[in-house]
C-alpha positions as CSV (number, residue, x, y, z in Angstrom):
1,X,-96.2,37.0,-14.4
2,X,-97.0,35.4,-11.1
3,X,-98.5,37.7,-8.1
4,X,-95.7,39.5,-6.1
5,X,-96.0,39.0,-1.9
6,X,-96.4,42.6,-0.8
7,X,-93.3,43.7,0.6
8,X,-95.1,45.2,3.9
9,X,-95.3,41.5,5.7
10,X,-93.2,38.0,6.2
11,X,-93.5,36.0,3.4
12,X,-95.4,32.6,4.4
13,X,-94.3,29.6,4.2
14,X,-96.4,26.4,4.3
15,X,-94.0,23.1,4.8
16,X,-95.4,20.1,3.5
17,X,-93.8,17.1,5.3
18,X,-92.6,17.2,9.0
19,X,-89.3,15.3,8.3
20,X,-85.6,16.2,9.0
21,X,-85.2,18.2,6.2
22,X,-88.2,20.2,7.0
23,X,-87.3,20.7,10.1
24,X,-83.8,21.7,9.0
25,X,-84.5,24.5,6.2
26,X,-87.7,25.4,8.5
27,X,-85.7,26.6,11.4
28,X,-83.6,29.2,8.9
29,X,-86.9,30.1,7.3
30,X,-88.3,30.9,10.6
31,X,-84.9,32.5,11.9
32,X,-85.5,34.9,9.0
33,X,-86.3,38.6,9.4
34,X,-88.6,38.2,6.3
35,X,-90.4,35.3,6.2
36,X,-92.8,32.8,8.9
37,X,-93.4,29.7,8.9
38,X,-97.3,29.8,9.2
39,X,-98.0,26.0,8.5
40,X,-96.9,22.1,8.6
41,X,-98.7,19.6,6.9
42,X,-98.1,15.8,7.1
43,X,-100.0,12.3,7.0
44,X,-99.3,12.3,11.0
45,X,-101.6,15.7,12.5
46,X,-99.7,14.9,15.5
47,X,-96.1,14.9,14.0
48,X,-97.2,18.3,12.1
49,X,-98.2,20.0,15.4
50,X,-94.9,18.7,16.9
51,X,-92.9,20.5,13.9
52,X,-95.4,23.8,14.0
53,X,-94.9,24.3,17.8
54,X,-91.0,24.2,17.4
55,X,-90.9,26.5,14.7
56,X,-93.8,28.8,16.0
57,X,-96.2,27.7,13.4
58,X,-99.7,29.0,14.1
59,X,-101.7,26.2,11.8
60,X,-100.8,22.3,11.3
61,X,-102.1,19.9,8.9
62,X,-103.0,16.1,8.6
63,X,-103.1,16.3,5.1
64,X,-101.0,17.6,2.6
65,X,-104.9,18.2,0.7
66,X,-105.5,20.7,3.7
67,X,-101.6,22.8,3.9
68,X,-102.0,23.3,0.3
69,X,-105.7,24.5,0.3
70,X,-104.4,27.3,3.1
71,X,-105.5,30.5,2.0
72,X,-102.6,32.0,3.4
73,X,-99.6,30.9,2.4
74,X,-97.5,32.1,0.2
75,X,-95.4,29.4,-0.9
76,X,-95.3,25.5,-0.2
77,X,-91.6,23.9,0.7
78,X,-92.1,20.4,-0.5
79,X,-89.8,18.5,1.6
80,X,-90.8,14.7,1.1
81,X,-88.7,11.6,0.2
82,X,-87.8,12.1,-3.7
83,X,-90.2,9.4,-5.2
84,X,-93.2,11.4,-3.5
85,X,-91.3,15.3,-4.6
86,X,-93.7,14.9,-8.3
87,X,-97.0,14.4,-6.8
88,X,-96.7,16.7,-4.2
89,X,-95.1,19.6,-6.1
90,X,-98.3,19.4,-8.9
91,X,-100.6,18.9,-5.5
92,X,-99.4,22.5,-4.3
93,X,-99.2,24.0,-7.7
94,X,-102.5,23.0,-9.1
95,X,-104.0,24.9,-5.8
96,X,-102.0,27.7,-7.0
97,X,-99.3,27.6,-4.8
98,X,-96.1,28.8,-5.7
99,X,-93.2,25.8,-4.4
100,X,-89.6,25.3,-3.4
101,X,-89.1,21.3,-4.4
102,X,-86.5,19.7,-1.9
103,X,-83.5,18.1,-4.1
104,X,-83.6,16.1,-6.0
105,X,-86.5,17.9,-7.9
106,X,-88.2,14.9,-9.0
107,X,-87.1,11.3,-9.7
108,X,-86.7,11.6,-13.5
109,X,-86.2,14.0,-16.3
110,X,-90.1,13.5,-17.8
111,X,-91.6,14.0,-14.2
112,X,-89.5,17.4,-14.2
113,X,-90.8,18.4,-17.6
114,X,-94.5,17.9,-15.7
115,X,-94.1,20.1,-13.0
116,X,-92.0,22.7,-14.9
117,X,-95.1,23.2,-17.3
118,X,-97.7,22.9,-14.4
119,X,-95.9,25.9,-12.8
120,X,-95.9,27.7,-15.9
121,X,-99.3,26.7,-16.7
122,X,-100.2,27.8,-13.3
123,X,-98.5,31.3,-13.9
124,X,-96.7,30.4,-9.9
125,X,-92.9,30.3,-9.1
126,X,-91.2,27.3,-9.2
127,X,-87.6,26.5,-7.8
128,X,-85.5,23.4,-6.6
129,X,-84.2,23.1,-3.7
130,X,-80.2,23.5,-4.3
131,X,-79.0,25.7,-1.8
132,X,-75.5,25.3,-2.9
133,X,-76.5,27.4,-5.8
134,X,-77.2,30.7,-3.6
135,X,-73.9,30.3,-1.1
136,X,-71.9,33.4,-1.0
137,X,-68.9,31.1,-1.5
138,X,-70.2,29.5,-4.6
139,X,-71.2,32.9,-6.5
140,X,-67.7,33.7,-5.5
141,X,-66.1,31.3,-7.0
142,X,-68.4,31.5,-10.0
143,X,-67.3,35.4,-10.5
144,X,-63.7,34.8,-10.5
145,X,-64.1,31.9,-12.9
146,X,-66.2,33.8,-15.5
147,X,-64.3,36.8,-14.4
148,X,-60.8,35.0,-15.5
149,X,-58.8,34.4,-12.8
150,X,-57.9,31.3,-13.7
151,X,-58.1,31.5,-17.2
152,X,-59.8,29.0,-19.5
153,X,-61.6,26.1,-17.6
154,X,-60.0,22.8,-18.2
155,X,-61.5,20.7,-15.6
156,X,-63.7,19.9,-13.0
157,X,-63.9,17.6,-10.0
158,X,-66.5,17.3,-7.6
159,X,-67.1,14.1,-4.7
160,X,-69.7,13.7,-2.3
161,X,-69.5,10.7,-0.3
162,X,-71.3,9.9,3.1
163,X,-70.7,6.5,4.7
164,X,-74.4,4.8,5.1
165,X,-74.5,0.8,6.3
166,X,-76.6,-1.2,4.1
167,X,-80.1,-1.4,5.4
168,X,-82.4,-2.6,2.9
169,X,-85.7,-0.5,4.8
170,X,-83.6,2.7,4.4
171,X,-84.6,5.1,2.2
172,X,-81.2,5.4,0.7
173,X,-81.8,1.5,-0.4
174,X,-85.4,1.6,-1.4
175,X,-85.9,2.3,-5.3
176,X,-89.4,2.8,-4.3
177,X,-88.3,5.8,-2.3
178,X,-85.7,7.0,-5.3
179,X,-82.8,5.8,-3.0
180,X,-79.2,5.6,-4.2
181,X,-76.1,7.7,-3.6
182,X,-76.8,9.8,-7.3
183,X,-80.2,11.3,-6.6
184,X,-79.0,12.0,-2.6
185,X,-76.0,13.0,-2.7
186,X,-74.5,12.7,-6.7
187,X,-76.9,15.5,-7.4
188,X,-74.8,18.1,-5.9
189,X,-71.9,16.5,-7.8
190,X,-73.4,17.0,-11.1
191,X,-74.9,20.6,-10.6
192,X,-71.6,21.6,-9.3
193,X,-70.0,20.5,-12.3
194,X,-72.7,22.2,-14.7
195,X,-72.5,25.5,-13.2
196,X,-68.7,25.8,-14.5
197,X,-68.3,23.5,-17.8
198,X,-72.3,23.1,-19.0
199,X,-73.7,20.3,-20.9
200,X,-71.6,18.0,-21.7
201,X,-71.2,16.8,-25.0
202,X,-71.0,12.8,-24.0
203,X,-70.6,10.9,-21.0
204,X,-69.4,7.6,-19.3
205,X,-70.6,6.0,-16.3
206,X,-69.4,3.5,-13.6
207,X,-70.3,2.0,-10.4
208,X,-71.4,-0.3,-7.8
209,X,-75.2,-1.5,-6.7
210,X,-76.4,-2.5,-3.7
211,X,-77.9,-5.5,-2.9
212,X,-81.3,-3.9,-3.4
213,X,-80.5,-2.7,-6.8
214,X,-79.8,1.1,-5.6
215,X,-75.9,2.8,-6.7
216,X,-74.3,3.0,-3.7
217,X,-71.5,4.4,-5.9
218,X,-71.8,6.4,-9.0
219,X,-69.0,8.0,-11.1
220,X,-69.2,9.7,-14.3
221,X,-67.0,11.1,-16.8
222,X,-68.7,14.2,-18.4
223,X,-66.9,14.7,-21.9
224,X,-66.7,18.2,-23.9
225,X,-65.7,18.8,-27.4
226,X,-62.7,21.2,-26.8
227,X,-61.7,18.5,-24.7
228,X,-62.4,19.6,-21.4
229,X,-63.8,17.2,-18.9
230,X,-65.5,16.8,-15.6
231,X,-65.1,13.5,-12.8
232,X,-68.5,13.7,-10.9
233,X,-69.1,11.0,-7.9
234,X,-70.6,9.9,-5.2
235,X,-71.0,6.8,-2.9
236,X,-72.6,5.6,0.5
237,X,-69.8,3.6,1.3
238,X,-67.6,5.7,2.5
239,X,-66.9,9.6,3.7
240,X,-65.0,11.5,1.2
241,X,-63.4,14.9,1.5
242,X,-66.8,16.4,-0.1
243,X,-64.4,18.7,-2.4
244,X,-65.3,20.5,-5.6
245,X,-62.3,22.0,-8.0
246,X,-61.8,23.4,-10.9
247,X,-58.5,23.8,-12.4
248,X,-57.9,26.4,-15.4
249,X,-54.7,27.4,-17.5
250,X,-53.8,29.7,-14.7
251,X,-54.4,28.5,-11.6
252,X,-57.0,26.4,-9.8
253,X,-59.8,27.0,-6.8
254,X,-61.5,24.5,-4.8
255,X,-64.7,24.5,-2.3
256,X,-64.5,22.5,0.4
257,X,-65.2,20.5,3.4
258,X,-68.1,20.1,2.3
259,X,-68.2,22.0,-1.3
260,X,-71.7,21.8,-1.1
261,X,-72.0,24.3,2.1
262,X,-68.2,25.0,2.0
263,X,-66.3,26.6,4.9
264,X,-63.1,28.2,2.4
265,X,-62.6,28.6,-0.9
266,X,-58.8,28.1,-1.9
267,X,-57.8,30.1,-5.0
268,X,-54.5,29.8,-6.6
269,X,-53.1,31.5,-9.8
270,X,-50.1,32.4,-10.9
271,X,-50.4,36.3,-10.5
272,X,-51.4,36.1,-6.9
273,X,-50.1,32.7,-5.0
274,X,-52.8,31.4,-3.0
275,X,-55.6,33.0,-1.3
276,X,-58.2,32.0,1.0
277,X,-61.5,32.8,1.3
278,X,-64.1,32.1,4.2
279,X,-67.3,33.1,5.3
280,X,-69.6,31.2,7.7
281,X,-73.5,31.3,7.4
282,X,-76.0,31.7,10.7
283,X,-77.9,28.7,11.6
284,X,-78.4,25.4,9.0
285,X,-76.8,27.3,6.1
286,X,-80.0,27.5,4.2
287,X,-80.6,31.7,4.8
288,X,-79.3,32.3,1.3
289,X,-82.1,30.0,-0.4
290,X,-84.4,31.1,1.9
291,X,-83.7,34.8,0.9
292,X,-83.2,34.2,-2.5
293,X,-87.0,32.6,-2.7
294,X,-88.5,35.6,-0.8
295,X,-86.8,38.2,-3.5
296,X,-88.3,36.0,-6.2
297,X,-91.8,36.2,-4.5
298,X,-91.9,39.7,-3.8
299,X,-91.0,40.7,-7.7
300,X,-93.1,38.0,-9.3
301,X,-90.8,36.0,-10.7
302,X,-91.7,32.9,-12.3
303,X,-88.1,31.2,-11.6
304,X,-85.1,32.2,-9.8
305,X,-82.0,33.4,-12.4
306,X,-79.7,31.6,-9.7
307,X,-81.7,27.9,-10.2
308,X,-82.9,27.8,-14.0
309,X,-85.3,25.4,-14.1
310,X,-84.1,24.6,-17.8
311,X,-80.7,23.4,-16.0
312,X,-82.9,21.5,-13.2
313,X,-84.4,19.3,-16.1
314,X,-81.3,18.7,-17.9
315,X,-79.3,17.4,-15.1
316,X,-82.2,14.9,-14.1
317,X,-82.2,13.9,-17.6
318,X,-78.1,13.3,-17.4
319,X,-78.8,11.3,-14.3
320,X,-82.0,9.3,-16.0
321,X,-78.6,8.7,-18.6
322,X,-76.4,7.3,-15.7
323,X,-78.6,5.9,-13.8
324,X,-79.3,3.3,-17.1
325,X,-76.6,2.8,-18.0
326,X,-75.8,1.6,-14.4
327,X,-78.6,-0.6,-14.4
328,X,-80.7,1.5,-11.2
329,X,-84.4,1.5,-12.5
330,X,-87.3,2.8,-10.5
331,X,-90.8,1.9,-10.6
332,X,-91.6,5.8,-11.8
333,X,-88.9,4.9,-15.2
334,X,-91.9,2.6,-16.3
């Protein structure tokens, strides 16, 4: 069992990469009551002392070598571009360091499978990054589905679609960087739909590439043996309404706008019409993950029960799937 953080101080949190994201989650992990965040490491010293000062940050970093080699952190939020999430996540855990890996957790299924088994051969926690796991909303809707309240699942539907101009030096558009619309933005498509139907049993894929090679649309259609079914997509050509529903023999509920960080959750059955649901989260919406990883820390855990990391490999090995049969190959697919 990995060592617990003593329950008498902040948990602290070393941020490798001084990016948007890290910025981002870093501002709810400073905002809470429980945790600091004590360092920023990046390539650029001067960007890392830029992100430490605004988040009160006593120590920054011009190397990711040096933020992981800190004595005094507690756990290491790896919050680079996705091609660079492998190397950095087995950087921190191989100096012992337990790690929160930004989504998505790697860029395929057998780099997964690595830093799964370095973080259990390193006896430290390891989670990914899917915040959309721990909102109050979600669990919500999660209950009342295993709970029954609208019977047997039939179906799922989940889009996530953010309008993004083709520019070949974006990241989005780099398969270098792991761009395309699955890995970005299709990841929250696919978890969505696994936390309420599972594996599928097979699955059909469709879409559109860039000119660079990345999908800049992505749809799949995840089939189950009892014939239940899922439509998971996403695209960077245009803004969808972000919605996530699933649809039972007795009623229906969807998450939404965006069902990813969603402001209601509709419910609808036929014993009790239609209800609404709503509950708004401080700051960047992240205080859920952030409190979820400091419960996990403080009793030892290896993994967080909310984010399996069994499920974390399993849907990047249904997107490896998609992603081929699309034709998207990055250099890390060999």
């Amino acid at each position: 069992m990995p060592t617990s953080v003593p329950s008498d101080r902040p948990v602290r949190w070393g941020l490798l990469g001084a990016g948007g994201i890290a910025g981002t989650v870093g501002a709810d992990i400073a905002a809470s009551p429980h945790s600091e965040v004590a360092a920023v490491g990046a390539r650029d010293l001067d960007r890392a002392r830029r992100l430490a000062d605004r988040l009160g940050a006593p120590r920054a970093y011009g190397s990711y070598a040096e933020l992981v080699a800190d004595p005094e952190l507690d756990v290491v939020y790896v919050a680079t571009t996705h091609a660079q999430h492998h190397e950095h996540a087995l950087l921190a855990i191989e100096a012992g360091k337990p790690v929160l890996v930004e989504k998505a957790f790697t860029l395929t299924k057998a780099q997964a499978d690595e830093v799964i088994a370095a973080a259990a051969g390193n006896d430290v926690f390891c989670m990914e990054a899917m915040w959309m796991r721990m909102n109050p909303l979600v669990i919500r809707a999660l209950e009342m589905v295993r709970g029954g309240a609208i019977g047997r699942v039939l179906s799922v539907t989940a889009d996530h679609g953010q309008r993004f101009p083709f520019d070949a030096g974006h990241r989005l558009f780099d398969l270098g960087a792991g761009g395309g619309a699955l890995l970005d933005l299709g990841v929250y498509s696919a978890t969505f739909a696994w936390m309420f139907l599972g594996e599928p049993a097979s699955v059909t894929t469709t879409g559109h590439l860039s000119p660079t090679g990345s999908d800049s649309t992505l749809a799949m259609q995840w089939n189950y043996e009892d014939d239940r079914y899922a439509h998971v997509t996403c695209t960077t050509e245009s803004s969808t309404p972000c919605e996530g529903t699933v649809v039972g023999t007795d009623g229906w509920l969807r998450l939404g706008y965006p069902f990813y960080k969603p402001s209601e959750l509709r419910v609808s059955t036929r014993a009790a019409g239609t209800e609404v649901l709503t509950e708004a989260l401080p700051g960047n919406g992240y205080g859920p993950q952030v409190a979820e990883v400091e419960r996990c820390l403080r009793a030892g855990l290896p993994q967080s029960p909310l984010v399996p990391l069994a499920e974390t490999a399993a849907i990047m090995g249904l997107m490896d799937e998609a992603r081929a049969d699309l034709g998207v190959r990055y250099p890390a697919d060999g």
